[in-house]
VEXNU-650870 format. One record per atom (N, C-alpha, C): residue in three letters; z, y, x. Coordinates in pm, whole numbers, padded with zeros to 5 digits, always signed. Each point is the difference from the previous one (the first is absolute). Layout:
BEGIN
ALAZYX
...
end
This chain:
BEGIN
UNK+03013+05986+08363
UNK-00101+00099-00035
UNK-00078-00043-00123
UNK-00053-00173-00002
UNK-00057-00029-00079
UNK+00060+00021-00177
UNK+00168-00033-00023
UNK+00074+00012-00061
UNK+00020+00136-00062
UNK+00010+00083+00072
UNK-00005+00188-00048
UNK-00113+00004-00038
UNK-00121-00020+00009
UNK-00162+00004-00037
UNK+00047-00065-00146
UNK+00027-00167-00011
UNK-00029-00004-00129
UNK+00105+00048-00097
UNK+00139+00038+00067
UNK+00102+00070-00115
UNK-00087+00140-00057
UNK-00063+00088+00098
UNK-00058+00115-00045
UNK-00072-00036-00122
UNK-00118-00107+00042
UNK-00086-00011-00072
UNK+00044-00071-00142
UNK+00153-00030-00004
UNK+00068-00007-00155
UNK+00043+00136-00050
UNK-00053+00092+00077
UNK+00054+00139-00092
UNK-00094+00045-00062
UNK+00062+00117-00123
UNK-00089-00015-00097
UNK-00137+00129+00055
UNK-00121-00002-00048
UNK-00074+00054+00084
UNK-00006+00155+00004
UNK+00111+00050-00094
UNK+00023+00142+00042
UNK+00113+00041+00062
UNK+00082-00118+00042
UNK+00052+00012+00080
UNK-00039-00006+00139
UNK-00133-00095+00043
UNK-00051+00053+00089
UNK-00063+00087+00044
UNK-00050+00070-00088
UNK-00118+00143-00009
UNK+00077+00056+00009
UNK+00127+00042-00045
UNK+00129+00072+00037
UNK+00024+00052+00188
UNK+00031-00165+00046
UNK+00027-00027+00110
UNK-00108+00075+00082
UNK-00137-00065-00004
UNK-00129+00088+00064
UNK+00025+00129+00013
UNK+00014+00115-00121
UNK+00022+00124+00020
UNK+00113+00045+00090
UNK+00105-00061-00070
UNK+00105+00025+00093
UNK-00026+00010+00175
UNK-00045-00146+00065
UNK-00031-00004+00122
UNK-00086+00119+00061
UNK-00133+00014-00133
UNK-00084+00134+00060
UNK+00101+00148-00012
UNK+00038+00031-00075
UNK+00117+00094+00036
UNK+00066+00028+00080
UNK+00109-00131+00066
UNK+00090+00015+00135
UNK-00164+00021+00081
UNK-00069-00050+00014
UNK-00116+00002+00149
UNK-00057+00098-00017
UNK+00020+00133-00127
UNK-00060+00104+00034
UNK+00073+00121+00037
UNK+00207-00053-00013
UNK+00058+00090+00013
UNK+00029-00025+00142
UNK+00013-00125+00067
UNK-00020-00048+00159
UNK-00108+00096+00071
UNK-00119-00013-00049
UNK-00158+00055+00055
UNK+00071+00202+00026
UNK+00086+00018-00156
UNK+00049+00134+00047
UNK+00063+00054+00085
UNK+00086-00100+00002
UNK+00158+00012+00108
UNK-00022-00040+00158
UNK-00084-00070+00055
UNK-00022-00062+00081
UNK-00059+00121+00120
UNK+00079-00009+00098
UNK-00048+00090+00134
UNK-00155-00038+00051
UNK-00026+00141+00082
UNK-00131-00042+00016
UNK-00053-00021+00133
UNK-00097-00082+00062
UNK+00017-00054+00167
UNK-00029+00123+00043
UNK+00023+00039+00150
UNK-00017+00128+00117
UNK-00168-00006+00019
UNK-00054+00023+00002
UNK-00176-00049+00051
UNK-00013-00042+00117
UNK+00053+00092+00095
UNK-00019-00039+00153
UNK+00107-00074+00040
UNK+00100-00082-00087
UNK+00068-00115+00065
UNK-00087-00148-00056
UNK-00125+00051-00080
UNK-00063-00153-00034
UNK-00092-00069+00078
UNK-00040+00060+00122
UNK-00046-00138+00103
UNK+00058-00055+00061
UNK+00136+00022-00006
UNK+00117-00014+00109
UNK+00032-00141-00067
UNK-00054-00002-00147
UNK+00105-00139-00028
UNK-00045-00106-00016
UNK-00177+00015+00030
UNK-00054-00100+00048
UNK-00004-00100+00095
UNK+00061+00069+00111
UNK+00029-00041+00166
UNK+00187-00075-00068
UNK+00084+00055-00079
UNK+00142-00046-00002
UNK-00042-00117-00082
UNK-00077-00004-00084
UNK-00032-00139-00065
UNK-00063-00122+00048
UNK-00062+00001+00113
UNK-00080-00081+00062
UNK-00092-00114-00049
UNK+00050-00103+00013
UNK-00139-00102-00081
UNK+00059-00016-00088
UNK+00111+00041-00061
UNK+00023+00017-00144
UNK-00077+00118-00093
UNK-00075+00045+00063
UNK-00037+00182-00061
UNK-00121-00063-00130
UNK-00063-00105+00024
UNK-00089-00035-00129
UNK+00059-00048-00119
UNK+00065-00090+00055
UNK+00109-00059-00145
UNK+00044+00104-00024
UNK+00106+00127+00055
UNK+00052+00097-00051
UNK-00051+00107-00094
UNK-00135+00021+00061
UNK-00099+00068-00063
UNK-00036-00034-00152
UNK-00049-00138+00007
UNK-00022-00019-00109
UNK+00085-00042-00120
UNK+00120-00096+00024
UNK+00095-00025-00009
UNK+00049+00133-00098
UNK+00046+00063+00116
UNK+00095+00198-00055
UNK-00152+00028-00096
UNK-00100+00018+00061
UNK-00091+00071-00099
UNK-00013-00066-00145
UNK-00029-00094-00025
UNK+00017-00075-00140
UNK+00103+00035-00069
UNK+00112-00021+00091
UNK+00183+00029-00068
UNK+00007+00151-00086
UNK-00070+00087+00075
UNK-00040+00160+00031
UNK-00062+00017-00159
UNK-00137-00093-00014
UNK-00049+00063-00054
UNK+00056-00100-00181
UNK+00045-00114+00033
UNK+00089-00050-00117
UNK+00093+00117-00055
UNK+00062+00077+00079
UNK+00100+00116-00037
UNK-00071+00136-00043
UNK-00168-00007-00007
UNK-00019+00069-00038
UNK-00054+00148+00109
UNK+00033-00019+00080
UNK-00046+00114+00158
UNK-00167+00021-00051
UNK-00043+00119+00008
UNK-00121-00013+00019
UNK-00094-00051+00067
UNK-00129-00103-00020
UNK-00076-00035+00138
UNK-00037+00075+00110
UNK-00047+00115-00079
UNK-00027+00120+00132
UNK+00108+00002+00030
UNK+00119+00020-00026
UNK+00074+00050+00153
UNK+00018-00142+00058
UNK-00010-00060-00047
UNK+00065-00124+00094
UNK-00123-00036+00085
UNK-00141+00003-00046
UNK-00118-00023+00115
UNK-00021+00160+00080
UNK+00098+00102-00009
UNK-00030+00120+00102
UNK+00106-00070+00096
UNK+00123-00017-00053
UNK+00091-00081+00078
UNK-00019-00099+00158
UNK-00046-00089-00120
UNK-00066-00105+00094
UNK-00105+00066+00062
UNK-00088+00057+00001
UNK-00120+00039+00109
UNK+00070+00058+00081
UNK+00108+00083+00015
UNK+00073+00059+00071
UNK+00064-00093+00124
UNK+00083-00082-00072
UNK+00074-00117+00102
UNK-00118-00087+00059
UNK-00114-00064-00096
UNK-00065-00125+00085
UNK-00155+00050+00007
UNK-00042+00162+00009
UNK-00112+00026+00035
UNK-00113-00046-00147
UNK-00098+00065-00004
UNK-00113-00029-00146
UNK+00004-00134-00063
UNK-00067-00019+00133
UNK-00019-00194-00036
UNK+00118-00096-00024
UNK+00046-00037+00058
UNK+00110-00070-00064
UNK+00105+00087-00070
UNK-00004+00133-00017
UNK+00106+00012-00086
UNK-00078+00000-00170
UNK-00157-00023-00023
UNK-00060-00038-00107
UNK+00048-00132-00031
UNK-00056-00037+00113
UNK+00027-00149+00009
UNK+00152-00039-00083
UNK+00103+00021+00066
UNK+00138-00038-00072
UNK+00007+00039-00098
UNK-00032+00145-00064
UNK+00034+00063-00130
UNK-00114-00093-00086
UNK-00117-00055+00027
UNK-00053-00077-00134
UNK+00063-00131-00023
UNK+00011-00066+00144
UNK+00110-00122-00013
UNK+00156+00068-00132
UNK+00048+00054+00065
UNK+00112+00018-00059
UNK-00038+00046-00137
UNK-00102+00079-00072
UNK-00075-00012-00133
UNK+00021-00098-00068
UNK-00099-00080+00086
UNK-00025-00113-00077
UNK+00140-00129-00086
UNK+00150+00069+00098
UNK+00065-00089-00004
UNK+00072+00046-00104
UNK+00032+00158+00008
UNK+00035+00100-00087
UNK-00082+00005-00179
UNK-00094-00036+00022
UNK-00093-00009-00146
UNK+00048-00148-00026
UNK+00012-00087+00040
UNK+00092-00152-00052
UNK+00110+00005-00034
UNK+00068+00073+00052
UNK+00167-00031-00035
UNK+00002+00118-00103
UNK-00065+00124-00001
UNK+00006+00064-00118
UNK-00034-00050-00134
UNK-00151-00072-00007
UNK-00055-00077-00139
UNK+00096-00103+00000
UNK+00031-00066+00085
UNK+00109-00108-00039
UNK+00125+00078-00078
UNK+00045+00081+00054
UNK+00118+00030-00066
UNK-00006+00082-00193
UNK-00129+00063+00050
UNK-00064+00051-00133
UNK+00009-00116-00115
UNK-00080-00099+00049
UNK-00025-00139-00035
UNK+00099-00063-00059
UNK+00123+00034+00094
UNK+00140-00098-00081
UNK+00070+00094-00085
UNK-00013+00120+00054
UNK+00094+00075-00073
UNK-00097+00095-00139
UNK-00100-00016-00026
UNK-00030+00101-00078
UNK-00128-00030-00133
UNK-00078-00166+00105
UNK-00095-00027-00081
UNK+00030-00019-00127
UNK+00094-00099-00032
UNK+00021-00035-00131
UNK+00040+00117-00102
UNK+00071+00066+00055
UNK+00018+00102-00099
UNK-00126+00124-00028
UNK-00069+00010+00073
UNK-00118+00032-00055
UNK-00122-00064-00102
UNK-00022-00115+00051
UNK-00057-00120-00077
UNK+00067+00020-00161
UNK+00127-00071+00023
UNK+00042+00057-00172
UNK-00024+00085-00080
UNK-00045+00155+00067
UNK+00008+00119-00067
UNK-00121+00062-00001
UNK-00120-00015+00060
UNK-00121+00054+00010
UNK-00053-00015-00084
UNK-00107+00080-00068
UNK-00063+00004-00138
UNK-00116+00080+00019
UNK-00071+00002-00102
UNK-00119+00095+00013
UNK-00055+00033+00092
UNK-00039+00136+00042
UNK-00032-00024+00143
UNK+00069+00019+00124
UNK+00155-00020-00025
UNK+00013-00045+00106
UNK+00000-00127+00074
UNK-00035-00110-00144
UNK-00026-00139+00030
UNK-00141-00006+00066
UNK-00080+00059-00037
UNK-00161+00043+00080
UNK+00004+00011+00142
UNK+00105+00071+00024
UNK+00000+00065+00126
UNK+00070-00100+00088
UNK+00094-00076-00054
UNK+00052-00095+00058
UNK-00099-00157-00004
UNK-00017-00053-00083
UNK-00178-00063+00020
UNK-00080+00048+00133
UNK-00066+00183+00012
UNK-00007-00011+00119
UNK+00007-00019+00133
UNK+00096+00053+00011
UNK+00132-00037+00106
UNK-00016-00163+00009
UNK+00016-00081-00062
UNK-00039-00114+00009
UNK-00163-00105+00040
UNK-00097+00101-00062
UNK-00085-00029+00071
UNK-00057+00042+00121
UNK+00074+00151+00024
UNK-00066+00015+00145
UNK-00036-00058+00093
UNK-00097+00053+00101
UNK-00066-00080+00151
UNK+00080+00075+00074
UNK-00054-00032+00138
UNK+00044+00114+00102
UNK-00047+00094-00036
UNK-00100+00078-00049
UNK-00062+00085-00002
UNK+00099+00081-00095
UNK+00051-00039-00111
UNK+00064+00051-00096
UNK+00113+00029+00063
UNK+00081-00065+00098
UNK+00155+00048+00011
UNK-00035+00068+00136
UNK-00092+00029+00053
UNK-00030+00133+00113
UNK-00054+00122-00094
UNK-00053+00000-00075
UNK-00006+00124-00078
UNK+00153+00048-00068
UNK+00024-00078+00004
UNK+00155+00008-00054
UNK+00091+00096+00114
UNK+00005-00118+00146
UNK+00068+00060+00097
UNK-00053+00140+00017
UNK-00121+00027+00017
UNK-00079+00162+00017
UNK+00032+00077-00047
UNK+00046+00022-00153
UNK+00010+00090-00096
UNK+00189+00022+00013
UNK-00016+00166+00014
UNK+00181+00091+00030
UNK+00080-00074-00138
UNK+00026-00094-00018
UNK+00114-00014-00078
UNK+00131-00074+00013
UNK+00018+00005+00117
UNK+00112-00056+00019
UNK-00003-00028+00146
UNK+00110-00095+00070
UNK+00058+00002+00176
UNK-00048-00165+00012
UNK-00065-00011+00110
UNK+00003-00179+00027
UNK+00079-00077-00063
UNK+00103+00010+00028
UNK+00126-00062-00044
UNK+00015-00049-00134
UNK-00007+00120-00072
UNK+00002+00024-00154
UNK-00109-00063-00046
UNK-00147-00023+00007
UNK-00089-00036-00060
UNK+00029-00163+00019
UNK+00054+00001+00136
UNK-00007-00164-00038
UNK+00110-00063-00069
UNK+00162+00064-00035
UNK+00055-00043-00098
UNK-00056+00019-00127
UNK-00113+00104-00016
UNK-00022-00009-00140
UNK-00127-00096-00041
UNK-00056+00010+00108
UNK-00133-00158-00022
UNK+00076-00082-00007
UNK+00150-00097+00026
UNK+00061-00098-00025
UNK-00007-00027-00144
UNK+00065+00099-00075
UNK+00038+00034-00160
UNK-00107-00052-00049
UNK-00174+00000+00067
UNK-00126-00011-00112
UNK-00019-00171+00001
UNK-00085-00024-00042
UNK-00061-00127+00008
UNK-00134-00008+00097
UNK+00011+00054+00119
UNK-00071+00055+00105
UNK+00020-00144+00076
UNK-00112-00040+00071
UNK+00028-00119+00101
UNK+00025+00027+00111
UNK+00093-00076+00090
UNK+00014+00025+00107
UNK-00092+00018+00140
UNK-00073-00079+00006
UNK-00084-00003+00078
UNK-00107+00122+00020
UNK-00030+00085-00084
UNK-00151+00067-00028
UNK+00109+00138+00053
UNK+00133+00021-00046
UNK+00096+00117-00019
UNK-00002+00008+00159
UNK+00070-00124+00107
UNK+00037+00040+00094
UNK-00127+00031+00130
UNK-00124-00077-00022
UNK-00112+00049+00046
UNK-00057+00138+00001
UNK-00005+00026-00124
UNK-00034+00146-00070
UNK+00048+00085+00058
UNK+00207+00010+00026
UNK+00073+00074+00016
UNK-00020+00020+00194
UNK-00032-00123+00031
UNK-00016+00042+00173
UNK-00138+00034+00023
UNK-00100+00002-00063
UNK-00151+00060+00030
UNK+00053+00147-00062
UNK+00022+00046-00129
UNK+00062+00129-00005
UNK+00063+00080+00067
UNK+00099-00069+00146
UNK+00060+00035+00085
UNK-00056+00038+00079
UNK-00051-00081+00061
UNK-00086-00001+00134
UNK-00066+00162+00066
UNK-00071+00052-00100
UNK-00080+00117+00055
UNK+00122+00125+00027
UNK+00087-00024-00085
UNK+00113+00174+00047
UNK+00111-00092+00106
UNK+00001-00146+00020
UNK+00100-00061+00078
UNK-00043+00036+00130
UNK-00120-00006+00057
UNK-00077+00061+00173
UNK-00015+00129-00039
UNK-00005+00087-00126
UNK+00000+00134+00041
UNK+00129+00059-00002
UNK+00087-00051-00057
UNK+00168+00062+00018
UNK+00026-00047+00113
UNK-00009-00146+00012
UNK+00047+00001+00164
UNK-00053+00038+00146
UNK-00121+00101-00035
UNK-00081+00077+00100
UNK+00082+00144+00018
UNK+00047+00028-00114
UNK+00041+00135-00042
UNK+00145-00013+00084
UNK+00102-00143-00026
UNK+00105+00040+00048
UNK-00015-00088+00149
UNK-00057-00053+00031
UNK+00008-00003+00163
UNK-00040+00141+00093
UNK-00142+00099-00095
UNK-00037+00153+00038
UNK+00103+00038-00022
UNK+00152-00001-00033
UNK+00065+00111-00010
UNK+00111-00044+00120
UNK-00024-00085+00074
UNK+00184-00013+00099
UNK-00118-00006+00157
UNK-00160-00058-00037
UNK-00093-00004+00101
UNK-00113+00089-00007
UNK-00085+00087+00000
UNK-00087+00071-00044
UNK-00141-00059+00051
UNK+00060-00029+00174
UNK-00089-00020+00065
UNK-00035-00099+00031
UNK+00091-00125-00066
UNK-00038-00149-00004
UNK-00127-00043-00082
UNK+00076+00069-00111
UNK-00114-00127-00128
UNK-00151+00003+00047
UNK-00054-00080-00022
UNK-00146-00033+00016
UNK-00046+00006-00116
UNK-00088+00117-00028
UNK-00052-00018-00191
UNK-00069-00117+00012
UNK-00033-00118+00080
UNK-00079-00086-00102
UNK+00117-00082-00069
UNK+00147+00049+00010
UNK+00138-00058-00023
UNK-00065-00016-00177
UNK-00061+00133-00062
UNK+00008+00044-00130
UNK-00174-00055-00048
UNK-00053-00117+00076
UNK-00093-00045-00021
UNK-00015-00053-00145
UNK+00129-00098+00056
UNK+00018-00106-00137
UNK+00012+00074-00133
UNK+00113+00090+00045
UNK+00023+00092-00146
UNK-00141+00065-00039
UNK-00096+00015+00046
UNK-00099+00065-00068
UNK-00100-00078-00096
UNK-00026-00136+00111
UNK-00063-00108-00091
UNK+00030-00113-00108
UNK+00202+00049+00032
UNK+00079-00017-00159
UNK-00087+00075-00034
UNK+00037+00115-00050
UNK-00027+00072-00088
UNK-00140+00023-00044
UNK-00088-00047+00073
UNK-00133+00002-00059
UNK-00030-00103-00084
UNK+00112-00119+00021
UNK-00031-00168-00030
UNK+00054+00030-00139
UNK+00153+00112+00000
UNK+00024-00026-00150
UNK-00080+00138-00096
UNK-00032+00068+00066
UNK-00074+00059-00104
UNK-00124-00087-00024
UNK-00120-00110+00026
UNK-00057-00035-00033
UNK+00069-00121-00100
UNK+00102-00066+00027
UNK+00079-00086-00082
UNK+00020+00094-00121
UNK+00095+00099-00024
UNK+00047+00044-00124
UNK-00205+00076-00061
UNK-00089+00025+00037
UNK-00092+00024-00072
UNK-00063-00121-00042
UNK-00020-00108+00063
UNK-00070-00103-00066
UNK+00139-00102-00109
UNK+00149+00039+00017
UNK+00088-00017-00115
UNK-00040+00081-00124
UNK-00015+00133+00040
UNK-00044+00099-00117
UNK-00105-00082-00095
UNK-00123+00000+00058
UNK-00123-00041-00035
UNK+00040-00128-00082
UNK+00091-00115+00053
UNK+00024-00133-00047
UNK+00028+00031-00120
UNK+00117+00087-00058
UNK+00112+00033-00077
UNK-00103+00087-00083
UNK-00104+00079+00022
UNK-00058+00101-00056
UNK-00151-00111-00131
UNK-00026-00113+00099
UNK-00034-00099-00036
UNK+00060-00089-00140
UNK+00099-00035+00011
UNK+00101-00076-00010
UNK+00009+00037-00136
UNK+00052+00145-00015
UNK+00013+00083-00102
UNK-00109+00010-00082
UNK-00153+00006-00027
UNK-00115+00022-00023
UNK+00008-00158-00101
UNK-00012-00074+00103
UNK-00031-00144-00048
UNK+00123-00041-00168
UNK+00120+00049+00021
UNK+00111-00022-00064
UNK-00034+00072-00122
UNK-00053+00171+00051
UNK-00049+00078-00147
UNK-00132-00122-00096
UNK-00065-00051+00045
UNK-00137-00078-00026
UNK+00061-00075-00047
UNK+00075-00072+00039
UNK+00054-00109-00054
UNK+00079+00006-00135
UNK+00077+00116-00003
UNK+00078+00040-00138
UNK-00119+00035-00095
UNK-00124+00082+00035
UNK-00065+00042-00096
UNK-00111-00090-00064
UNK+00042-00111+00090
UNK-00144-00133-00061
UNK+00111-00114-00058
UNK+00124-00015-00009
UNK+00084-00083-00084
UNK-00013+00058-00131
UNK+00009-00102-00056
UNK-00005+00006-00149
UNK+00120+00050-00111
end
């Protein structure tokens, strides 16, 4: 394994940016082609999996969302088979594992060839990307532009750090991960769920809207100080 890692990493780097697309291509013509589960056969396969059903969960869910599956369906999914709570539970685990192996692969396959070619502002923008906090790569996750999956092969490509990306990306999760998986355990149980199931998801979501406004404010800051600074150099 170690050996295929560093032959890749002797190819030339548009040959790996090559490779990257390519892979996202087959995983979006897979995501097309791919049958879709029965609803009311998905608690059933909780009980056939047994104390394997967490590893599986998270395990398949990461794999799931490496290929690109949407998170929502895969946390309506899971609430369905393992009920609100733990089916949040597995789908952020499996996130978290899913946002690593994506920037990693971004990382091998795509950074360098961006690095070479960025200019103007898209070198700015990539600088950013590099300095972000958590705060910066959850405003990121928040905003419609793209699938879990996808954002984190393309945060690989930046000069983004690892650490701040994969934090960011599971606090970003968190608040629609207990409300999708409220939604799909309500749809095979009606009369199970317990709304305080959708507790957590609410005080996500209060936690990151106060996070992305005091990011705003930082950045809104940030910006001010930078204008001052250009207009008092000599």
């Amino acid at each position: 394994m170690t050996g295929r890692v560093r032959h890749l990493l002797r190819q030339r780097s548009v040959a790996r940016f090559s490779l990257l697309l390519l892979v996202l291509g087959l995983f979006g013509l897979v995501l097309l082609l791919a049958p879709r589960p029965e609803v009311a056969e998905l608690p059933r396969l909780a009980d056939r999996l047994g104390p394997l059903a967490p590893v599986a969960a998270i395990g398949g869910g990461a794999l799931l969302l490496v290929v690109l599956v949407p998170r929502t369906a895969i946390t309506v999914v899971w609430g369905a088979i393992f009920g609100p709570l733990l089916g949040a539970g597995y789908t952020l685990a499996a996130a978290l594992l899913a946002a690593l192996a994506g920037f990693a692969v971004g990382r091998l396959l795509g950074r360098e060839f961006v690095a070479e070619r960025v200019r103007g502002r898209l070198a700015r923008l990539d600088g950013w990307f590099a300095r972000q906090s958590v705060l910066g790569v959850i405003s990121v996750r928040l905003l419609p532009v793209g699938g879990f999956g996808l954002i984190s092969y393309g945060y690989g490509t930046t000069g983004a750090r690892l650490a701040p990306f994969l934090l960011g990306s599971v606090l970003a999760a968190t608040p629609s991960a207990f409300g999708y998986a409220a939604v799909g355990a309500a749809a095979v149980s009606p009369d199970e769920v317990h709304w305080l199931a959708v507790t957590p998801g609410a005080l996500g979501l209060v936690a990151t809207a106060v996070l992305a406004v005091r990011w705003w404010r930082a950045e809104r800051r940030g910006t001010r100080t930078s204008r001052r600074s250009g207009l008092s150099a000599p």
